[in-house]
Steps between C-alpha positions, in 0.01 A plus 500: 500500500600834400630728832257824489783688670696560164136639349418715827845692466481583208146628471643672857703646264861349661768480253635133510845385458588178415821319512553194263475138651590212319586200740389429819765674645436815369189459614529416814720807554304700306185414684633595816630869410143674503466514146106591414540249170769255377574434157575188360694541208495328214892534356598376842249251588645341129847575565493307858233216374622410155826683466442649186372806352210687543434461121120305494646149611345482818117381478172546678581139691854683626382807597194457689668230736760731625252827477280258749783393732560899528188606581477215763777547615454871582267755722548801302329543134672285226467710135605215256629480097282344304701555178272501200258285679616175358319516145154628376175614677403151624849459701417867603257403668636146624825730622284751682291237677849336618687749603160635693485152636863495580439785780717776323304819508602675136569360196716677257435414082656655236461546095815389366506235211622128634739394577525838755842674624598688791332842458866693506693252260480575103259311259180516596166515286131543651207375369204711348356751755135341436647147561625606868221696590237187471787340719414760749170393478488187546759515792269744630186306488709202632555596868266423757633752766453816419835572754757294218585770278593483110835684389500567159863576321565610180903474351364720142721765643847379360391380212224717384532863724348641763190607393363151394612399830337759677132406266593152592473553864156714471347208292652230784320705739143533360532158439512414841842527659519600822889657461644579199886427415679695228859302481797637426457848507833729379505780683374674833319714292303261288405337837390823630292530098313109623412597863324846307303306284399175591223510746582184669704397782866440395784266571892578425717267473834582617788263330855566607719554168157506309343718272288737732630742725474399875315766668426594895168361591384871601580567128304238381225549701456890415538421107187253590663159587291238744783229511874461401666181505844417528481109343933500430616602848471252690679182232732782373605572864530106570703431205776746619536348841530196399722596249725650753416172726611246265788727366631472840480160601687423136792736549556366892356167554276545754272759611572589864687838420155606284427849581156489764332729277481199219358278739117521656589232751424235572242501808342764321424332198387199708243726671383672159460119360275431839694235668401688822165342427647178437716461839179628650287288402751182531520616850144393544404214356846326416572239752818311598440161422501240813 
């Protein structure tokens, strides 16, 4: 079931921030920070599932396991990548009702041709504006809790300007979508040009070393913003310490003179895994045999 705290902030009108999740890991950490809505990203939900590319290998069947073990797994809102919704308007619909079922609480589906890529990576093509606005539709129609909202993206902007990505996101809107999600934008100004005229809320997503500019949330919330999510820092951040990790055990052999700041610990990580829980519970109902 979709939380209704993610839906009641922003009609409060809260600007949301959203760091990206895409293990359980993450997660957990994430979940524990005070975060009003995690993001489970789809680049590194693929990168730490399959190992490969986020280049429209993953399917429906991959996705909407791990995009259920998230929202499980957490308390706090889980906004989840839905890709291109995993093929026409009938697995729209099927993908809508899954993820729903799955317990995340929004569902992100964009209009790029399959097989997808990354939004900030080169080589992408969308499909006719008409095509993804019946998508809309029937993802709309779809739900059964009115609190599990529909993200609609459009990538037109790189390959086709700003302006049919800007008429993209109206038509997205009036065909149902609750937020609206022009990817990609250039510059802080033609952000600034999408919060003036779509009358929708609005999600930025803020890639390190991508395309768009990464902007203050104050920023982004005056030029008409609702949400920004950061999918990349968290799997950008991990891959550079454990770079440095496994750079250092190579070049000494061992890693007892790793610097403390490269390690969370050990008894730490053991109570953010919830082996507390565990002893706890052995301690009841565990009994020494004889």
């Amino acid at each position: 079931m979709a939380d209704p705290a993610l839906k009641a902030a922003l009609d409060a009108g809260r600007f949301i921030v959203a760091p990206g999740i895409f293990d359980m890991i993450s997660a957990r950490l994430a979940d524990g920070m005070g975060f009003s809505a995690l993001y489970a990203t789809g680049y590194g939900t693929v990168a730490s599932h399959l190992g490969v590319p986020d280049a429209g290998v993953a399917t429906y069947t991959d996705m909407v396991g791990r995009m259920s073990r998230f929202a499980q797994g957490c308390r706090t809102p889980v906004i989840a990548d839905a890709d291109t919704g995993y093929g026409g308007l009938l697995n729209i619909r099927s993908t809508v009702m899954g993820y729903e079922a799955a317990g995340v609480t929004a569902i992100q589906i964009e209009d790029q041709e399959v097989p997808k890529k990354c939004g900030h990576t080169p080589g992408r093509r969308v499909i006719p504006a008409k095509e993804m606005a019946l998508k809309v539709e029937v993802a709309a129609e779809a739900r059964r809790d009115p609190n599990f909202l529909i993200i609609a993206r459009t990538d037109a902007r790189t390959g086709l300007g700003l302006d049919e990505a800007i008429g993209r996101g109206k038509l997205y809107r009036r065909a149902g979508a609750d937020i609206v999600f022009i990817e990609s934008p250039e510059t802080e100004d033609e952000m600034k040009r999408i919060g003036q005229e779509i009358d929708a809320l609005l999600l930025a997503n803020n890639v390190e070393g991508g395309r768009t500019p990464i902007l203050p949330a104050e920023t982004l919330k005056s030029y008409g913003y609702n949400i920004a999510i950061y999918p990349a820092v968290g799997f950008l951040s991990m891959a550079a310490a454990l770079e440095r990790a496994y750079g250092h055990l190579l070049a000494y052999g061992d890693s007892k003179a790793l610097p403390a700041r490269d390690s969370y610990g050990f008894d730490r990580m053991n109570t953010l895994m919830g082996f507390p829980e565990v002893w706890e519970f052995e301690k009841r109902w565990v009994r020494e045999e004889g």
